[in-house]
C-alpha positions as a printed NumPy array, in Angstrom:
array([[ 10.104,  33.998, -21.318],
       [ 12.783,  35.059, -18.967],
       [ 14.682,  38.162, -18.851],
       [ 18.615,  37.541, -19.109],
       [ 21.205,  40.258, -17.904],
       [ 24.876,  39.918, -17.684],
       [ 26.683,  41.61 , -15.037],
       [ 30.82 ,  41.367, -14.745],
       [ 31.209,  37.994, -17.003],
       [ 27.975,  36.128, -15.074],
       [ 24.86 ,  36.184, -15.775],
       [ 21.539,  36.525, -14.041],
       [ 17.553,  35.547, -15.207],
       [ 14.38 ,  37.175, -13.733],
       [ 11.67 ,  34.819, -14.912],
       [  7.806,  35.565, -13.779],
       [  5.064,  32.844, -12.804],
       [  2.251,  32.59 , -11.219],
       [  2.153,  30.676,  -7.391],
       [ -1.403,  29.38 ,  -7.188],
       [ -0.666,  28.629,  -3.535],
       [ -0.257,  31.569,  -2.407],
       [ -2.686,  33.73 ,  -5.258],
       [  0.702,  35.871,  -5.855],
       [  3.012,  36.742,  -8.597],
       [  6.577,  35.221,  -8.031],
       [  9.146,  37.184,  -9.533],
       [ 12.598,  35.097,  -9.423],
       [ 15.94 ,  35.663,  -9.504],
       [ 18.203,  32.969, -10.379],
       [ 22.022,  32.903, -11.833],
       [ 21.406,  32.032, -15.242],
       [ 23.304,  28.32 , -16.557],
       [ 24.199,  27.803, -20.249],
       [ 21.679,  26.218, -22.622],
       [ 22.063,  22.837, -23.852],
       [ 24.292,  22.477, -26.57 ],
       [ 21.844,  20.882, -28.734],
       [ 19.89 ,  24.07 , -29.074],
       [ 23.137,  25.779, -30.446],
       [ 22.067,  25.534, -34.372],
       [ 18.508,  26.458, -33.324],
       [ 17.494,  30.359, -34.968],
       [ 17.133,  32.854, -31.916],
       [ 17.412,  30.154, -29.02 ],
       [ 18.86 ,  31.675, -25.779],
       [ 22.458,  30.711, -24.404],
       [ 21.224,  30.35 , -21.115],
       [ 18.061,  29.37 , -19.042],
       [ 17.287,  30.561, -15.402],
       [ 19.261,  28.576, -12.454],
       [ 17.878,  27.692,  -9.199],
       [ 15.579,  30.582,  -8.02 ],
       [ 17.816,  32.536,  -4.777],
       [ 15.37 ,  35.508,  -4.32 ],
       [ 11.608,  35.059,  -4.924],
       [  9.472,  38.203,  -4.537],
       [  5.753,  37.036,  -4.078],
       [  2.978,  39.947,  -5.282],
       [ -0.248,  39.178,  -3.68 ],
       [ -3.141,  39.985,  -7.13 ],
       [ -6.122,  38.516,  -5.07 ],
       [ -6.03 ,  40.872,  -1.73 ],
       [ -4.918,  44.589,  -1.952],
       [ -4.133,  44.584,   1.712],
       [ -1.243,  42.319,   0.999],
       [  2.26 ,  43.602,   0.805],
       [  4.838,  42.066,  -1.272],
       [  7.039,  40.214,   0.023],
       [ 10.949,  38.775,  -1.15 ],
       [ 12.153,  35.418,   0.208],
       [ 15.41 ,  34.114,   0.333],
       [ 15.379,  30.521,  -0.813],
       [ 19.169,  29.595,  -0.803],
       [ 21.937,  27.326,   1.009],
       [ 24.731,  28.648,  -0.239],
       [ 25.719,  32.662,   0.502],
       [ 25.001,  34.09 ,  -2.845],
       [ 26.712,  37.585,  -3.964],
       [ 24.017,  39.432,  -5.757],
       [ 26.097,  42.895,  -7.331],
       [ 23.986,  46.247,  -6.551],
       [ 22.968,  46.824, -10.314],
       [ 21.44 ,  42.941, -10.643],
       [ 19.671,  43.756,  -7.405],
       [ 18.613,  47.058,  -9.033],
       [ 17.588,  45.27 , -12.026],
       [ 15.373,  42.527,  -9.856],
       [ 13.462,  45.353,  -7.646],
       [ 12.194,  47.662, -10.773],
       [ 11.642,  43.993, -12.083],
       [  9.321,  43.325,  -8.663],
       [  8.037,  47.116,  -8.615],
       [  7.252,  46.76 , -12.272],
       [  5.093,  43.662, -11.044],
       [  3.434,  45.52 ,  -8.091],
       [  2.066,  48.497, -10.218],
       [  0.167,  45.874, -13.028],
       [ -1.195,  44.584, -10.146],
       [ -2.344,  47.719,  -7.929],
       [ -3.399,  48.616, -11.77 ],
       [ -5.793,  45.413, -12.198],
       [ -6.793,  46.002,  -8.404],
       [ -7.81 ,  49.618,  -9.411],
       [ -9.899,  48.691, -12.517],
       [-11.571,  45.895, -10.883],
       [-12.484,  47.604,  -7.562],
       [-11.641,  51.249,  -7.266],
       [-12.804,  51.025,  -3.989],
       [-10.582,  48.674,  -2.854],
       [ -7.2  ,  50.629,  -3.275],
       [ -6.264,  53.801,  -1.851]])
């Protein structure tokens, strides 16, 4: 389930999956677009879904001697406000520690 925010009238979606391709968390950011109208009378349904992903943070859970990494993925120039780019990096961080924490329990050895 994504994460909504709304910053100044917009609003933004940080949705989680995992990139087999890459054996890495991705951690998107996307300007969030309304729902469909035909989910209006549905109980609890969200007004608005995740956009097009414009910053992709990829957290490596296979190799602790990977670093995180973001990505830009994004034609058009994109103004991301400093609190929604707070919001996105303790999003990302959040995602780092559960994994240096399942590194940790699996091989103690293997993180310093």
């Amino acid at each position: 389930m994504p994460e909504l925010r709304e910053h100044a009238g917009r609003h933004y979606a940080v949705q989680f999956h995992y990139a087999l391709p890459d054996d890495a968390w991705a951690v998107e950011l996307s300007e969030a677009v309304p729902a469909p109208a035909a989910r209006a009378d549905v109980p609890d349904a969200m007004t608005h879904r995740p956009g097009a992903a414009f910053l992709v943070a990829f957290v490596p859970d296979e190799d602790p001697a990977l670093e995180p990494t973001v990505h830009i993925h994004s034609h058009d120039e994109h103004i991301v406000p400093y609190e929604i780019m707070r919001w996105f990096m303790e999003q990302v961080a959040g995602q780092v520690e559960r994994c240096r924490t399942a590194y940790a329990q699996q091989d103690p050895e293997a993180v310093e």
